[in-house]
C-alpha positions in Angstrom: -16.2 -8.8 38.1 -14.1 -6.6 36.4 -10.2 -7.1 37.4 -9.5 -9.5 34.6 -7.4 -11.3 37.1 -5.2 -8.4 36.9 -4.7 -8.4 33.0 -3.6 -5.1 31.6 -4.9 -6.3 28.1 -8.0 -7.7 29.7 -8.7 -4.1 31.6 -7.4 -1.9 28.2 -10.2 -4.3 26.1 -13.0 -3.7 28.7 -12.6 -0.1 29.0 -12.7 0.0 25.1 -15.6 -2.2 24.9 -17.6 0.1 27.6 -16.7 3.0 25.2 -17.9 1.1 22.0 -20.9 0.7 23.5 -21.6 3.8 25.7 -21.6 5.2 21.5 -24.1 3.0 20.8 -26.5 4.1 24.1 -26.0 7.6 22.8 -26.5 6.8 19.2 -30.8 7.2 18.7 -31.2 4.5 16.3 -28.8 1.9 17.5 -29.7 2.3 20.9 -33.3 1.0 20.3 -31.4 -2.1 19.3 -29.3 -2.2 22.2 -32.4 -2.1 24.8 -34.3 -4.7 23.1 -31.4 -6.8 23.9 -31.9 -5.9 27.9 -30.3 -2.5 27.9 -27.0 -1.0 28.5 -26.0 -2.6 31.9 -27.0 -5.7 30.8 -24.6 -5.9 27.9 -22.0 -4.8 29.4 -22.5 -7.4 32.1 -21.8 -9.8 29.8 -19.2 -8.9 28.2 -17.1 -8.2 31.3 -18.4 -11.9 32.0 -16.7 -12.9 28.4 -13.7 -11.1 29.0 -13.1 -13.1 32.3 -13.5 -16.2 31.1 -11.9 -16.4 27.4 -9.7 -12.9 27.1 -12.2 -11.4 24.5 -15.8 -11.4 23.4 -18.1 -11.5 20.9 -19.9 -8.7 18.8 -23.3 -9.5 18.2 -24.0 -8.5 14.2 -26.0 -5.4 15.6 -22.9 -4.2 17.2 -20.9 -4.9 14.5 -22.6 -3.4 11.7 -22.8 -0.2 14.3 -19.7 -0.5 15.0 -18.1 -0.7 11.5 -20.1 2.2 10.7 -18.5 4.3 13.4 -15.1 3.1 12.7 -15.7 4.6 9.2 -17.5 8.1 11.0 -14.1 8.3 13.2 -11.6 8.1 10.4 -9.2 11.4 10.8 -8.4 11.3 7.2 -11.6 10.6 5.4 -13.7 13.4 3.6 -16.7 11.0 2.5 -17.6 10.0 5.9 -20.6 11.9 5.9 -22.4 8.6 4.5 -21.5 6.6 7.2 -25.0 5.2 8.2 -25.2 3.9 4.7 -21.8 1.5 4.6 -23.4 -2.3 3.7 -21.8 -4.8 6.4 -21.1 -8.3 5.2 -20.2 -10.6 8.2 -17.9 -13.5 7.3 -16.8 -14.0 11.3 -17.9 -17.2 11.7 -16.8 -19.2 8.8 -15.5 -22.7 9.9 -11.2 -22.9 10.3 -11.7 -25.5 7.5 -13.9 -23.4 5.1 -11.6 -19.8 5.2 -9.5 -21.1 2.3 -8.3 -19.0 -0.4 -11.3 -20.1 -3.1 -13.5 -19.0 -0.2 -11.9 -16.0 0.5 -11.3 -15.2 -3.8 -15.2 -15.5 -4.4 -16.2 -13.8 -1.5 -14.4 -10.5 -2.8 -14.8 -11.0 -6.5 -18.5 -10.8 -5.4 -17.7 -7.6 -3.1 -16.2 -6.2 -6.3 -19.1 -7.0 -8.3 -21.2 -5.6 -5.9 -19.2 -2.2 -5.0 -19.2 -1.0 -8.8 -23.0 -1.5 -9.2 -23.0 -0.7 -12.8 -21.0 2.4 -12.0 -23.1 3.4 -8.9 -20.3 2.7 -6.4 -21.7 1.4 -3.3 -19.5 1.1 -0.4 -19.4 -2.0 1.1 -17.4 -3.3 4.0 -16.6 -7.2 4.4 -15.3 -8.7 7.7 -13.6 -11.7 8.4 -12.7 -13.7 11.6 -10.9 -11.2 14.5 -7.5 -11.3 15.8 -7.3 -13.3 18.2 -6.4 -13.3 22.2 -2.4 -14.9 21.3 -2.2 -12.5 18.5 -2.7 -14.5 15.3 -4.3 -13.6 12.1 -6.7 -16.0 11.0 -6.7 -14.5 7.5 -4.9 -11.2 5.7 -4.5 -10.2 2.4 -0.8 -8.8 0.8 -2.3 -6.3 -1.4 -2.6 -2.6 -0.5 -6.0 -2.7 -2.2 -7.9 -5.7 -4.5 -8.1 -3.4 -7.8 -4.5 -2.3 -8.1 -1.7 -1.6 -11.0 1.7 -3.5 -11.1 4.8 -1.8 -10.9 7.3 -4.0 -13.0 11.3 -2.6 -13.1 12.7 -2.0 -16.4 15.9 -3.4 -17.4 16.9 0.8 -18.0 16.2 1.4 -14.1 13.1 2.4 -14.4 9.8 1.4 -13.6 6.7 0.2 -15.8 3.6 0.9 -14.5 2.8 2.5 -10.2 5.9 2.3 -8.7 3.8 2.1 -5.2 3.6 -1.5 -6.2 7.4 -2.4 -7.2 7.7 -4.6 -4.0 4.8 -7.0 -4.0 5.2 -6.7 -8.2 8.6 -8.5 -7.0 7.1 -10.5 -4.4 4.4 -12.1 -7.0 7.1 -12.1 -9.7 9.3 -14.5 -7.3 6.3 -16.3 -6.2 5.1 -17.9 -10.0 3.2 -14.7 -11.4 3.9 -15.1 -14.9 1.5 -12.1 -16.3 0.7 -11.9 -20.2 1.6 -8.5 -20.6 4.0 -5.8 -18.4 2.2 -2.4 -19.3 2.0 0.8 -17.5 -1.5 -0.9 -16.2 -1.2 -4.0 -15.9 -3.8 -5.5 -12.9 -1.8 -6.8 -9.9 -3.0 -10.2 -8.6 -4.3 -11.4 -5.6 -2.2 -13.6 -2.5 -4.0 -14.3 0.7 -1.8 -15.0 4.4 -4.3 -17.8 6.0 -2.9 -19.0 9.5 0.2 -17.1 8.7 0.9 -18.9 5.3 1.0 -17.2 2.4 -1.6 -19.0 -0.5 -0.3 -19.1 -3.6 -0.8 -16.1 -6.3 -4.2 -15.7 -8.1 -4.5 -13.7 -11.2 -8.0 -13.1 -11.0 -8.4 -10.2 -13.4 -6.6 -12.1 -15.9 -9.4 -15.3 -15.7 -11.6 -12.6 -15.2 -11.2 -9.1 -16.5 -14.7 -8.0 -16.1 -14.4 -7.7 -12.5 -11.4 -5.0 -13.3 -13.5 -1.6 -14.2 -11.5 0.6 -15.4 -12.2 4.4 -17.1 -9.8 5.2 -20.1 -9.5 9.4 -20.1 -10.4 12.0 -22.3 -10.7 15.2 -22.0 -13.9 17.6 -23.3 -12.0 19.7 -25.4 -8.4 18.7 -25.8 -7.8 15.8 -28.1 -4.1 14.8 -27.4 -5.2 14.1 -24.0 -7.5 10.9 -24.7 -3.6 10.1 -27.2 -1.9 9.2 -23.7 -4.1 6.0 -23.6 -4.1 6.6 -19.6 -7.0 5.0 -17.2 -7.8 4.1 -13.9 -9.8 1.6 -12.0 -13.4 2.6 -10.5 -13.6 1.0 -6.9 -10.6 2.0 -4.8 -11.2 -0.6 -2.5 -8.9 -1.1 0.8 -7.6 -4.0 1.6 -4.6 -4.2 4.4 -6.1 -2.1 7.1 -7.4 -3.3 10.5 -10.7 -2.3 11.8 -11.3 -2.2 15.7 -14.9 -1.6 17.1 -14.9 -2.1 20.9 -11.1 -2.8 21.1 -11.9 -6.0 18.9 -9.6 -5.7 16.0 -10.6 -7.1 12.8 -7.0 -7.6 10.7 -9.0 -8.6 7.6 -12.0 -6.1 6.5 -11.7 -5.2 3.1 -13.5 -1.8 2.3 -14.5 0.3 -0.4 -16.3 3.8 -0.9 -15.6 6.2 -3.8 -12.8 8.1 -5.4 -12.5 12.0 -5.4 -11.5 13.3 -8.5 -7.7 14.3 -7.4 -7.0 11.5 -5.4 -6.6 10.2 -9.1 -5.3 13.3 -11.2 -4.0 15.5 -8.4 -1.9 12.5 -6.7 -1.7 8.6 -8.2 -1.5 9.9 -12.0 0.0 13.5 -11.0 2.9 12.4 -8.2 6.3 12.4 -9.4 7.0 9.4 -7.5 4.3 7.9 -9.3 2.7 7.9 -12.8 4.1 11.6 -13.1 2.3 12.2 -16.5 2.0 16.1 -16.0 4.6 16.4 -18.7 3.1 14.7 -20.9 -0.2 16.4 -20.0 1.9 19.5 -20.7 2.8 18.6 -23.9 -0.6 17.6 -25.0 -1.6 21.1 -24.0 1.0 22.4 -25.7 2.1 24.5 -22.8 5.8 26.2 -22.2 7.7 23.7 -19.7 10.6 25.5 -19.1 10.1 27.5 -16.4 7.9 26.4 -13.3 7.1 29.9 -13.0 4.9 29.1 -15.8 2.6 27.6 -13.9 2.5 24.7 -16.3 2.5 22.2 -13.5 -0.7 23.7 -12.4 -2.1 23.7 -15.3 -1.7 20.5 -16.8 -2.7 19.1 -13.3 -5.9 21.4 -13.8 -7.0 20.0 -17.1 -5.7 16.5 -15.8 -8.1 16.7 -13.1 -11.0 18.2 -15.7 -10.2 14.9 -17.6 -10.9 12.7 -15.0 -14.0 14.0 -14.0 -15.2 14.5 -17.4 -14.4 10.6 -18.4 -16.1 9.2 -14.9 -19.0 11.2 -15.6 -19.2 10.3 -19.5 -18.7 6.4 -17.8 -21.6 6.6 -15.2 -19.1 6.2 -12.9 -19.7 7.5 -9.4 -17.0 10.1 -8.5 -16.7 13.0 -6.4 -14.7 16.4 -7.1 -13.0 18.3 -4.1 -15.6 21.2 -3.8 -18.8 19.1 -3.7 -17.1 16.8 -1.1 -16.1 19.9 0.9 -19.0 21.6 1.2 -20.8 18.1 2.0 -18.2 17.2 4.9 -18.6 21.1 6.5 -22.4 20.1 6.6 -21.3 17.1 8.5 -19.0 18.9 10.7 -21.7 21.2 11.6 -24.2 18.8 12.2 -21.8 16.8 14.6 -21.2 20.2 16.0 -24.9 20.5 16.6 -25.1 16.9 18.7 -22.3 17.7 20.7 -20.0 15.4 19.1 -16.4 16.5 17.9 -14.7 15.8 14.9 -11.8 14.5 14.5 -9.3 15.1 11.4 -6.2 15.0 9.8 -5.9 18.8 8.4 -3.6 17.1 5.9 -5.8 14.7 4.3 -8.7 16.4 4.2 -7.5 19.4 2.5 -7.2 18.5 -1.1 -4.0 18.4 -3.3 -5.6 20.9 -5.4 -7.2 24.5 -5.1 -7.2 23.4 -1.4 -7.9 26.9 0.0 -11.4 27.4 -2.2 -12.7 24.6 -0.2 -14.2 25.0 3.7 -12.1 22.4 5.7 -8.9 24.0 4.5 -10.3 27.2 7.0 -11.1 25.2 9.6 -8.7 23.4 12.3 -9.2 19.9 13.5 -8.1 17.8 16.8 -5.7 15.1 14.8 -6.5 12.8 18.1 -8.0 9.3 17.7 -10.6 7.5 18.5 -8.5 4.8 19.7 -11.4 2.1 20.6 -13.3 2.1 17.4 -11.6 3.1 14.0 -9.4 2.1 11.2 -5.6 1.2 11.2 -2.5 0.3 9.2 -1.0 -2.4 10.0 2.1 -4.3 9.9 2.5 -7.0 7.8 3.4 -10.0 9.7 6.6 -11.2 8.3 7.5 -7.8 10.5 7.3 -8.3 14.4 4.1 -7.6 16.3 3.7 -4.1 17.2 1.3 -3.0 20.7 -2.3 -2.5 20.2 -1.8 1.1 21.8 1.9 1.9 20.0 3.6 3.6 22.8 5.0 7.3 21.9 8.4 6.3 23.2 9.0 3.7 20.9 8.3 5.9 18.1 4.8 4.6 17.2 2.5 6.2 14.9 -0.9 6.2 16.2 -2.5 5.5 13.3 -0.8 2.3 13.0 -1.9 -1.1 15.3 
């Protein structure tokens, strides 16, 4: 039953498949689930039976909502994924060929968006669309990095207006008809779908409709000149160009969201000199002496920086995390995985913060940076580039956190 007429992709998807769900036999609430659908054996059974005959098989929503759940618990470079069980699953897999159009597609994440900032309780949300399929097509992808993103427009100087992470599709949408109102330092990027591997055409949704942009101008508690730099930054960070697998089943198009930590924002996008690299102009504000390093100034504009953000999220109602409560909330995690025998995996990298790293516990602790290849999030290539393996082999170079 289970030599997939001698398929090597057949065998590597069944072997994943028995792994997925061996997680969920093991798992106490999801493996009530699993026996009232005839047990263990019996699921397996059938999927082997699936594989056979079509190449793939189905995940029933039970499995999937499981199973995008334990993608999010086995993500090396995630801090929040002690709320794993509580990720809401919205299953879009079966939509008719003739219904997955870009309108479709628009409402159904302008209503994720909606949804996710919750009047500023950010509620992570996860929405999945039709899987890869056995030839390797895409039903549907997205171009953007996330849906809530800043334009990077170049200036005529050499420079750039706005994130210069987003200089390339700015240029892409540019080329492609975008014609925005305004090029500012935060100007909302628009949308562009890849349906059956053509690209739709470019949707400006925050410009129709800006109410689905949320965005938090900062200030700072005590330091006027601060809130005089007119900077801000959008609530939701919400992902949208990474693949989920569950089972070896990948899902290209999943758009997810949880919440920000404070210096993800004012320790890297704002902070970065490759990006909005406003510390010296946070400097300034603070009236600090920037011409020596050995000043610390960087450090300390970055500190109040970070202060600001925090401060203006809270004063919003905005849902946000800082890098000690999220530390001592993921060691909690790690020692109650410890405690059921299950090992976790992490990116030391990640999950120590760009900022007063060593006061928090992860930074004392060392992790196995190996993943857990058959259920988990990936990067992806785009695909205008050519197809890389499902398992990227180490010779060629591939990263294993890419598919």
């Amino acid at each position: 039953m289970n030599d997939f007429n001698n398929s090597t992709a057949g065998a590597d998807l069944w072997q994943e498949a028995k792994a997925f769900i061996s997680c969920i036999a093991e798992d106490k609430k999801a493996s009530l689930l699993l026996e009232r659908a005839g047990g263990m054996q019996r699921r397996l059974a059938s999927i082997a039976a699936e594989i056979e005959e079509t190449g793939t098989y189905s995940h029933t929503s039970d499995e999937l909502q499981f199973g995008a759940r334990l993608a999010w618990r086995n993500s090396n470079r995630c801090i929040g994924r002690h709320l794993w069980r509580s990720l809401e699953v919205r299953d879009f897999r079966d939509i008719p060929p003739a219904d997955l159009t870009e309108g479709f597609v628009s409402d159904a994440l302008k209503t994720h968006l909606e949804d996710a900032f919750n009047g500023g309780r950010i509620k992570s949300i996860i929405s999945v669309f039709p899987p890869r399929r056995v030839d390797g097509s895409d039903p549907v992808r997205m171009a953007n990095h996330q849906l809530t993103r800043y334009a990077g427009f170049r200036s005529t100087d050499g420079g750039i207006v706005g994130d210069p992470h987003s200089v390339q599709l700015t240029d892409q949408c540019l080329g492609q008809g975008w014609m925005p109102v305004n090029r500012t330092q935060f100007t909302p990027l628009p949308w562009q779908f890849i349906i059956e591997g053509q690209k739709t055409s470019i949707q400006d949704v925050f410009e129709k409709q800006p109410e689905l942009f949320q965005e938090v101008k900062l200030t700072h508690p005590e330091v006027a000149g601060i809130a005089a730099l007119n900077l801000k930054w959008y609530a939701v960070p919400l992902l949208s160009d990474m693949a989920m697998k569950i089972g070896g089943i990948v899902y290209p198009f999943a758009p997810f969201n949880g919440f920000y930590m404070g210096t993800e924002i004012g320790a890297r996008n704002l902070a970065d000199q490759n990006r909005y690299n406003v510390l010296p102009d946070v400097a300034e504000a603070l009236g600090l002496d920037v011409t020596s390093n050995r000043s610390l100034w960087r450090d300390r504009a970055m500190v109040e920086l970070n202060r600001s953000v925090l401060h203006s999220f809270d004063e919003a109602g905005i849902t946000i995390g800082d890098h000690h409560a999220l530390g001592e909330q993921f060691e909690a995690f790690c020692q109650s995985e410890s405690r059921k025998g299950r090992d976790v995996k992490g990116d030391w990298s990640w999950l120590s913060p760009p900022m007063s790293a060593s006061q928090t516990p992860q930074f004392h602790r060392d992790f196995d940076n190996d993943l857990v290849q058959h259920t988990n999030f990936f990067y992806q290539h785009h695909e205008s580039e050519q197809p890389l393996d499902a398992k990227p082999s180490k010779k060629s170079g591939g990263c294993p956190f890419h598919l």
